[in-house]
N, CA, C and O of each residue as an XYZ file, in Angstrom:
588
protein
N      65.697     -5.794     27.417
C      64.349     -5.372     27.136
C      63.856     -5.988     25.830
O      63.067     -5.267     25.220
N      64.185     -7.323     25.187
C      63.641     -7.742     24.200
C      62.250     -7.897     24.233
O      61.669     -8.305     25.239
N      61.679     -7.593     23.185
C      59.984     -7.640     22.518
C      59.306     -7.311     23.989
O      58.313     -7.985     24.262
N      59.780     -6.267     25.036
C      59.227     -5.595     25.578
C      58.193     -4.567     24.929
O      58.175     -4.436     23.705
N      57.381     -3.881     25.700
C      56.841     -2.420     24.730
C      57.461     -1.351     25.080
O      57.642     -1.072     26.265
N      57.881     -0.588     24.063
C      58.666      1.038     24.258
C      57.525      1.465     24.803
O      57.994      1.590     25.935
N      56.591      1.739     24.908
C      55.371      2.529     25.383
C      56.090      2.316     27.622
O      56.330      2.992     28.622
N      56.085      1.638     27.379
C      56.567      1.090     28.994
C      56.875      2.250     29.731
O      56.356      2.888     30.647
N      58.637      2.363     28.520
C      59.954      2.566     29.230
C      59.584      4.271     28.711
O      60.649      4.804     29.021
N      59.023      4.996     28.329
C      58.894      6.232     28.008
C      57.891      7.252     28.876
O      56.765      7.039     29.325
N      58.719      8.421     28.934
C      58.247      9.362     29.635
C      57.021     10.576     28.826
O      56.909     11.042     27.692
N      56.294     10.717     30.074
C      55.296     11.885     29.485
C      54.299     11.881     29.756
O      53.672     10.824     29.698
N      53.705     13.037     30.168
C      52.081     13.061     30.349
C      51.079     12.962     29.042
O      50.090     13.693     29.091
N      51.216     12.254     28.054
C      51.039     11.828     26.584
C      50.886     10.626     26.640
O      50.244     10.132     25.713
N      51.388      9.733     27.691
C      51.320      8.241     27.874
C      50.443      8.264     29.346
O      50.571      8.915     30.384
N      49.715      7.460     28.997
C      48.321      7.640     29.960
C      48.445      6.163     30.866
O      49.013      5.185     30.381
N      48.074      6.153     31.701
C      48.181      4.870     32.542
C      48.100      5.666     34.091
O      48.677      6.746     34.218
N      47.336      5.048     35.263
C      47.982      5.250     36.657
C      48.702      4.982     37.809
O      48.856      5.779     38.735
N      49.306      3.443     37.725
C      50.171      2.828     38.053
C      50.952      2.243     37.504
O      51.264      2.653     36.385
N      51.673      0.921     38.095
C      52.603      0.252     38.091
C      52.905     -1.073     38.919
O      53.403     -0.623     39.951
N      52.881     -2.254     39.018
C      53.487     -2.825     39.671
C      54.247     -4.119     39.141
O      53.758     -4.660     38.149
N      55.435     -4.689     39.722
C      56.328     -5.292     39.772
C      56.587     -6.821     40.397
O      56.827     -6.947     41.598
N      56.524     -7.954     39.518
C      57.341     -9.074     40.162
C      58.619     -9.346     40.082
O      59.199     -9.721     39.063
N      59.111     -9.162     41.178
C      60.955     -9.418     41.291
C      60.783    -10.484     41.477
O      59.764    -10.813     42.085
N      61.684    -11.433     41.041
C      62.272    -12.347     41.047
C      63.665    -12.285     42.068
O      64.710    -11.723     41.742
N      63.462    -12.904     43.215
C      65.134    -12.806     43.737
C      65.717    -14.443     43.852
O      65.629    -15.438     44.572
N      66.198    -14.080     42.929
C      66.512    -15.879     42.517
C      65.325    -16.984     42.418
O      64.812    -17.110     41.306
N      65.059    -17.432     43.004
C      64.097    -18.297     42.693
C      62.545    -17.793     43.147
O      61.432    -18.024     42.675
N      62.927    -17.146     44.074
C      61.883    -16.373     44.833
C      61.199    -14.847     44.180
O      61.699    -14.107     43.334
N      59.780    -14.696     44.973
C      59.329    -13.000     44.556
C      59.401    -12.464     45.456
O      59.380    -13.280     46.378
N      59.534    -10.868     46.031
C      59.400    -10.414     46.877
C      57.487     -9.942     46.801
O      56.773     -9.447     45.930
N      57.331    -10.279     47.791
C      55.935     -9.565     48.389
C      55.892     -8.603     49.585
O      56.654     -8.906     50.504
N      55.309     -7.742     49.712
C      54.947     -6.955     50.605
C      52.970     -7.102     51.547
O      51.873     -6.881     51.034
N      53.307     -7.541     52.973
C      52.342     -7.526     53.875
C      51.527     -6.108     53.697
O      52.055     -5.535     54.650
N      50.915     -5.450     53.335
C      50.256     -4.310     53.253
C      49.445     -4.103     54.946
O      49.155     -5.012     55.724
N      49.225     -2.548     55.142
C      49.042     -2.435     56.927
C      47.882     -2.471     56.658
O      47.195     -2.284     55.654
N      47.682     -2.818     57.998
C      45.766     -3.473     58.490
C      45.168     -2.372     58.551
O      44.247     -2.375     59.368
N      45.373     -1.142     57.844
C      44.554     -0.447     57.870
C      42.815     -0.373     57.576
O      42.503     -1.348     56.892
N      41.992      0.228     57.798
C      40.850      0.347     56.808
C      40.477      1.365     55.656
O      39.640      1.327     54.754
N      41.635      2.487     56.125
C      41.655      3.559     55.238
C      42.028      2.964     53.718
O      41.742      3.633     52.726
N      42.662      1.710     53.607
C      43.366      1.670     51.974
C      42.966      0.417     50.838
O      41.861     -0.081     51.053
N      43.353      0.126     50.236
C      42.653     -1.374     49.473
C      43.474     -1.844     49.886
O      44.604     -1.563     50.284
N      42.169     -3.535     49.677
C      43.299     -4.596     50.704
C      44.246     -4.912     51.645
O      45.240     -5.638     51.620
N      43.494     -3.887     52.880
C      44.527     -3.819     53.635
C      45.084     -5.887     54.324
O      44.376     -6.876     54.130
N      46.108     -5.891     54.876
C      46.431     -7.248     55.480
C      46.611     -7.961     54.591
O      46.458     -9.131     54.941
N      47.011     -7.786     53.021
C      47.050     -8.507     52.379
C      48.471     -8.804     51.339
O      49.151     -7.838     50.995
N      48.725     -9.790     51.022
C      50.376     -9.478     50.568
C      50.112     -9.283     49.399
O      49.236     -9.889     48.782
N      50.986     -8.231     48.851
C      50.805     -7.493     48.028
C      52.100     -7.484     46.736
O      53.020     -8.227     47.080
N      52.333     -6.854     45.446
C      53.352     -6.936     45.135
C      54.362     -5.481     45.282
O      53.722     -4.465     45.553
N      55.471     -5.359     45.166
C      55.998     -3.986     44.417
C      55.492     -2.915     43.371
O      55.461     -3.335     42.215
N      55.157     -1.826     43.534
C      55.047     -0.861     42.805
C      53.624      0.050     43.039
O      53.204     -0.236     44.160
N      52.891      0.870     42.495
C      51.905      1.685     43.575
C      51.583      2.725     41.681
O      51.388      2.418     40.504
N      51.699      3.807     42.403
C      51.058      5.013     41.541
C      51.811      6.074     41.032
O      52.707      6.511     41.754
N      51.584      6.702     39.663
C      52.348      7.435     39.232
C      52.613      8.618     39.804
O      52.007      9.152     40.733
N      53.941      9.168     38.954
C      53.920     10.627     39.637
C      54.810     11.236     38.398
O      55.680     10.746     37.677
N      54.346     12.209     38.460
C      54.386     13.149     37.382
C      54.587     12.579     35.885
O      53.589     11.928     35.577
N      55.524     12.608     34.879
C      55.415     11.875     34.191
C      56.696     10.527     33.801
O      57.578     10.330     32.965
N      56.279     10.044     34.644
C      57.339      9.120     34.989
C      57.097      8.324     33.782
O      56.165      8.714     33.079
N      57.936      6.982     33.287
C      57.363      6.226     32.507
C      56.888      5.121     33.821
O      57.069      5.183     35.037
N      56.088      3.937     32.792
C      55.513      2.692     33.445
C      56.599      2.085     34.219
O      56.404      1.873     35.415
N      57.675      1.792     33.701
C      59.231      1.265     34.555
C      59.318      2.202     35.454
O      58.768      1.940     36.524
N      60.061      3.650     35.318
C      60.210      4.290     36.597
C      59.376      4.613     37.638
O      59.733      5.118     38.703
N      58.254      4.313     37.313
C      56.819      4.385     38.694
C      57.420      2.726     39.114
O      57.633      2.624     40.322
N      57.649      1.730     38.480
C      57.481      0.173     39.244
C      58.513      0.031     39.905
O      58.471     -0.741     40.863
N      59.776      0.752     39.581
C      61.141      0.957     40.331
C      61.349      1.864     41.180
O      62.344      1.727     41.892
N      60.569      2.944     41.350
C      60.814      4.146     41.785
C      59.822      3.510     43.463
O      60.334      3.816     44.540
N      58.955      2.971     43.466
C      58.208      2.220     43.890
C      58.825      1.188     45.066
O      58.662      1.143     46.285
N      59.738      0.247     43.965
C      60.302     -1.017     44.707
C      61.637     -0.337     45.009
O      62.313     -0.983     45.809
N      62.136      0.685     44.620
C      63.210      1.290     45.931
C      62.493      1.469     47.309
O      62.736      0.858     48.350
N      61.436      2.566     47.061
C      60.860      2.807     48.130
C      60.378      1.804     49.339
O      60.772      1.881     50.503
N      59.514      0.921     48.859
C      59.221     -0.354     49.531
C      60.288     -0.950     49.852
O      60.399     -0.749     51.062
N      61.250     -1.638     49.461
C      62.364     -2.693     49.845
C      63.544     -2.651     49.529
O      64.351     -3.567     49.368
N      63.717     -0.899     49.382
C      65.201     -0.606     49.155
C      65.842     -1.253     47.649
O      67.049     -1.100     47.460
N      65.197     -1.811     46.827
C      65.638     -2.686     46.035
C      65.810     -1.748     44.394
O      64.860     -1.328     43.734
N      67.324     -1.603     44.032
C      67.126     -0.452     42.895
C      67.297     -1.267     41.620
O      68.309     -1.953     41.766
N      66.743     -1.483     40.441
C      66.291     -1.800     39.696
C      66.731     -1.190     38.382
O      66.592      0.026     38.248
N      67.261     -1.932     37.371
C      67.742     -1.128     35.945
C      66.747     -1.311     35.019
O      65.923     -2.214     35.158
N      66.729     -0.422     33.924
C      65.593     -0.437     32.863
C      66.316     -2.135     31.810
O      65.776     -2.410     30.739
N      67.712     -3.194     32.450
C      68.226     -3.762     31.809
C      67.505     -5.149     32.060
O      67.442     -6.022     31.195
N      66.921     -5.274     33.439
C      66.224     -6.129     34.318
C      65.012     -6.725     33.901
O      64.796     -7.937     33.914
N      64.177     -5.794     33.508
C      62.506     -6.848     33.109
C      62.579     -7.234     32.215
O      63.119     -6.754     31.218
N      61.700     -8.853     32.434
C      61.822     -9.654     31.434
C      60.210     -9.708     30.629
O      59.918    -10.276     29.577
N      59.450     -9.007     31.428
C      57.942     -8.906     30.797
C      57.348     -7.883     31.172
O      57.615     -7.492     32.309
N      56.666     -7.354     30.615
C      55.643     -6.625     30.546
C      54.182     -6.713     29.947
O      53.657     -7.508     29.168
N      53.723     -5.571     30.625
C      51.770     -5.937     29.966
C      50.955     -4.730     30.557
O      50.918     -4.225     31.679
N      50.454     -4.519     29.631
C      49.445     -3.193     30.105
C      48.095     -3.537     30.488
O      47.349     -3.770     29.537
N      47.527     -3.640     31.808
C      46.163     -4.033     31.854
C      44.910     -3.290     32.127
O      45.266     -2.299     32.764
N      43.713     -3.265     31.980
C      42.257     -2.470     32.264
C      42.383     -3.061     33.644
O      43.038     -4.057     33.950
N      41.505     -2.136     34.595
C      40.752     -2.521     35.394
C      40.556     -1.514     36.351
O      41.261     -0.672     36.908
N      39.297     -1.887     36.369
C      37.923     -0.330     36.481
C      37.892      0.656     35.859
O      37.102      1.526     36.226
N      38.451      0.809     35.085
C      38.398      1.751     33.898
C      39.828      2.873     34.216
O      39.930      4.047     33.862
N      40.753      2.092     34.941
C      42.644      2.679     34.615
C      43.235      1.735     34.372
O      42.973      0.590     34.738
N      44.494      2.254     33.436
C      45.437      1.503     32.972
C      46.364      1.410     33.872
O      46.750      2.280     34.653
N      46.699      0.382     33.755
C      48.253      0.324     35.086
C      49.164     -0.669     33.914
O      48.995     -0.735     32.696
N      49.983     -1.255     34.620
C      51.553     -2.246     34.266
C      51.669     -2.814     35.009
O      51.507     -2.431     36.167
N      52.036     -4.103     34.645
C      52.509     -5.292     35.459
C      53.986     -5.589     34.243
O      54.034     -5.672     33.016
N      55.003     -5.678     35.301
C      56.028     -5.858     35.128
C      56.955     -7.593     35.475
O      56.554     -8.258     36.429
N      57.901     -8.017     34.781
C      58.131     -9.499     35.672
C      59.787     -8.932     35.350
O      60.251     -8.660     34.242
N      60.537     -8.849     36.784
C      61.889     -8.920     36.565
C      62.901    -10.180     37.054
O      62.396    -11.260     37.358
N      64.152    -10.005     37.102
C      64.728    -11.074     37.819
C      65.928    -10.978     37.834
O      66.517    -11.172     36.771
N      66.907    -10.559     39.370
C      67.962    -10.554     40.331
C      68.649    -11.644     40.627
O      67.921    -12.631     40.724
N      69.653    -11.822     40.788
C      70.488    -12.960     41.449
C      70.020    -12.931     43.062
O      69.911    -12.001     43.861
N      69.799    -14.335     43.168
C      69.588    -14.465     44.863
C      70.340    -13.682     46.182
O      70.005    -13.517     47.355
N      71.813    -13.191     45.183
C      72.495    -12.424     46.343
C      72.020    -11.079     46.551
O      72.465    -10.449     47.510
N      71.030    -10.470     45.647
C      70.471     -8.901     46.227
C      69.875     -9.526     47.053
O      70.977     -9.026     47.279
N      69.192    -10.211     47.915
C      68.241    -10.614     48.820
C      68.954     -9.758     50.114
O      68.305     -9.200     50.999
N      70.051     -9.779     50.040
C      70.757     -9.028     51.353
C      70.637     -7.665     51.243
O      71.067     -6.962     52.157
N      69.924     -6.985     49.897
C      69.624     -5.202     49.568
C      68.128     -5.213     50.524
O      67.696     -4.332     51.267
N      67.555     -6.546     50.187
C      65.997     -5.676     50.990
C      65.881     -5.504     52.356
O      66.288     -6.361     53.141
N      65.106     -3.970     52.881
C      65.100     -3.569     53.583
C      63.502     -2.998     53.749
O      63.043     -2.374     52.792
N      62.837     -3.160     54.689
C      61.211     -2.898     54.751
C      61.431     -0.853     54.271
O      62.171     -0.033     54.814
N      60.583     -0.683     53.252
C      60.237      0.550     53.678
C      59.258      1.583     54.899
O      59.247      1.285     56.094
N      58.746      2.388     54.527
C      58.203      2.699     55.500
C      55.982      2.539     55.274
O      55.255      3.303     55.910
N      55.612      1.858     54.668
C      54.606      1.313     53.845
C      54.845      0.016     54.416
O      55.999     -0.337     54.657
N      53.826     -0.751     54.661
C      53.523     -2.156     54.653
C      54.179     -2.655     56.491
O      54.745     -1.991     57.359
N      53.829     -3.808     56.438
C      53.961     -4.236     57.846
C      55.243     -5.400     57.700
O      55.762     -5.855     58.719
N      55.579     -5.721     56.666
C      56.817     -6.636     56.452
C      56.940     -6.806     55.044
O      56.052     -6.375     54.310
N      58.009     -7.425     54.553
C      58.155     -8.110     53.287
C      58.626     -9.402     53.375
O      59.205     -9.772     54.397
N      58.405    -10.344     52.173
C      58.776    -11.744     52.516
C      59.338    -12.189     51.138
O      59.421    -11.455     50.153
N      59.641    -13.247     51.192
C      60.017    -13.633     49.890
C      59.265    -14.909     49.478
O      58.571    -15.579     50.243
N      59.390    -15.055     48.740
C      57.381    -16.467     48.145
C      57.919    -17.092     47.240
O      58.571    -16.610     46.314
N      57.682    -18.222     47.445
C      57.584    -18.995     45.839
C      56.206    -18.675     45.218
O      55.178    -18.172     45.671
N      56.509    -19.076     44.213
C      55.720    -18.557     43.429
C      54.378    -19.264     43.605
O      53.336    -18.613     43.527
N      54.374    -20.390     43.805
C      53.022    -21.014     43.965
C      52.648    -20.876     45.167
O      51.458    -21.150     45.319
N      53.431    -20.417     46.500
C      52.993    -19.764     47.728
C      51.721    -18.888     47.270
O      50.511    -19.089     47.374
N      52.642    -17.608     46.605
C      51.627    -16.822     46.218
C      50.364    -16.616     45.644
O      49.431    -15.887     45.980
N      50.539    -17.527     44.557
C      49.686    -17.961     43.668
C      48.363    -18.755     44.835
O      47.195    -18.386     44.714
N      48.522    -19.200     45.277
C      47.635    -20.213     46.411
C      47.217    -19.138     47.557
O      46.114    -19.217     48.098
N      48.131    -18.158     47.887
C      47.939    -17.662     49.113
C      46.718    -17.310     49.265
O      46.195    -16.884     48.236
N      45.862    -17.347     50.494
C      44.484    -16.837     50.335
C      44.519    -15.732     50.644
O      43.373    -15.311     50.482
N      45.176    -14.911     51.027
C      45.582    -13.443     51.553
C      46.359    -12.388     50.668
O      46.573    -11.213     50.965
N      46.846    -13.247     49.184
C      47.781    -12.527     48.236
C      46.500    -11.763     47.346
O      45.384    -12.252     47.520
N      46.612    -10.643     46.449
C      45.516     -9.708     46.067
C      45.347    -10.562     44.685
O      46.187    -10.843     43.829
N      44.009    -10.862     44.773
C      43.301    -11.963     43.167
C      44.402    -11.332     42.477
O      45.518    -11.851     42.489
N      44.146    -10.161     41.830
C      44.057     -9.983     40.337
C      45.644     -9.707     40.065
O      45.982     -9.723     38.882
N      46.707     -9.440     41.104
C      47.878     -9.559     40.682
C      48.764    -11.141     40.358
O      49.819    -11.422     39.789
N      47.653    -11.953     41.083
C      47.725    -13.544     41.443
C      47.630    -14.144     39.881
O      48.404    -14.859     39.244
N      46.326    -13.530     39.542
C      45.979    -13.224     38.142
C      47.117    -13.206     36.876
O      47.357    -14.170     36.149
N      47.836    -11.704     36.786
C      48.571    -11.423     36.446
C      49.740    -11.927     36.004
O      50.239    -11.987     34.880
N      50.217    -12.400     37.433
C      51.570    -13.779     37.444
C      51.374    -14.672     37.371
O      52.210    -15.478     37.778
N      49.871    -15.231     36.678
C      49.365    -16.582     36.111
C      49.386    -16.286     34.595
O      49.398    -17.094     33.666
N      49.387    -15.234     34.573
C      49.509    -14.882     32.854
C      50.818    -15.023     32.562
O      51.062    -15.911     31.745
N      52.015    -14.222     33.115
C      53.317    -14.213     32.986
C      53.628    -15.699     32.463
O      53.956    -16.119     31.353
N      53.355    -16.450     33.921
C      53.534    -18.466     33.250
C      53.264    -18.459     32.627
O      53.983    -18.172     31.670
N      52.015    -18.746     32.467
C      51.107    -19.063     30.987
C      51.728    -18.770     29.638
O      51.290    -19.373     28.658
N      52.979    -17.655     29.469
C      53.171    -17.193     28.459
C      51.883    -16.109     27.747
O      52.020    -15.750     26.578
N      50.950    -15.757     28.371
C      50.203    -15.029     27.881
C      50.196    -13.504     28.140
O      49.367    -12.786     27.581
């Protein structure tokens, strides 16, 4: 967790934010999640990353892990992320997280019960995809960037 933010990894309804989400790294690759064609939800049909919405007072890490178990079976240590970032948008705070696994967990993921598949992307797949959600596309253009 070097020059991470403690604000992240800490618990409490005192730390304000409403989500979370997560780029794994599985070796060279990210995992993404197909989101269902619903109309009830945002962006439905669209690939999406790991992680969703808080619950109770989780910290920013345990909502993005608690999350990417759920989705792809995939369990996650607070020893793992290599970035973090707190961002606005529409007026809630969420987290974007960047971690990274050895290529051999690839044999842990397992679809949860959310989304219509998961895949694994290079990164500029994603980045290009016309179907991946802007602003997380966004996000993991910042991560590169170093910004």
């Amino acid at each position: 967790m070097n020059d991470l933010p403690n604000i992240a990894f800490q618990r409490g309804n005192h730390i304000r934010f409403c989500g979370a989400k997560l780029t794994v790294f599985v070796g060279s690759q990210i995992v993404t999640l197909l989101r269902d064609d619903i109309a009830s939800i945002p962006m439905p049909n669209h690939w999406d990353l790991p992680g969703g919405g808080r619950e109770a007072d989780e910290s920013a890490w345990d909502c993005a892990t608690r999350e990417t178990l759920e989705e792809v079976n995939l369990d996650l240590r607070a020893t793992e992320p290599s970035w973090a970032r707190a961002y606005q948008r529409q007026g809630h705070l969420t987290w974007f997280f960047v971690a990274h696994v050895p290529a051999s967990r690839a044999a842990e993921l397992v679809l949860g019960d959310e989304g219509q598949a998961f895949k694994l992307m290079q990164v500029d797949e994603y980045l290009t995809h016309p179907k991946a959600i802007a602003y997380f596309q966004k996000r993991l253009a910042d991560w590169i960037a170093g910004s």
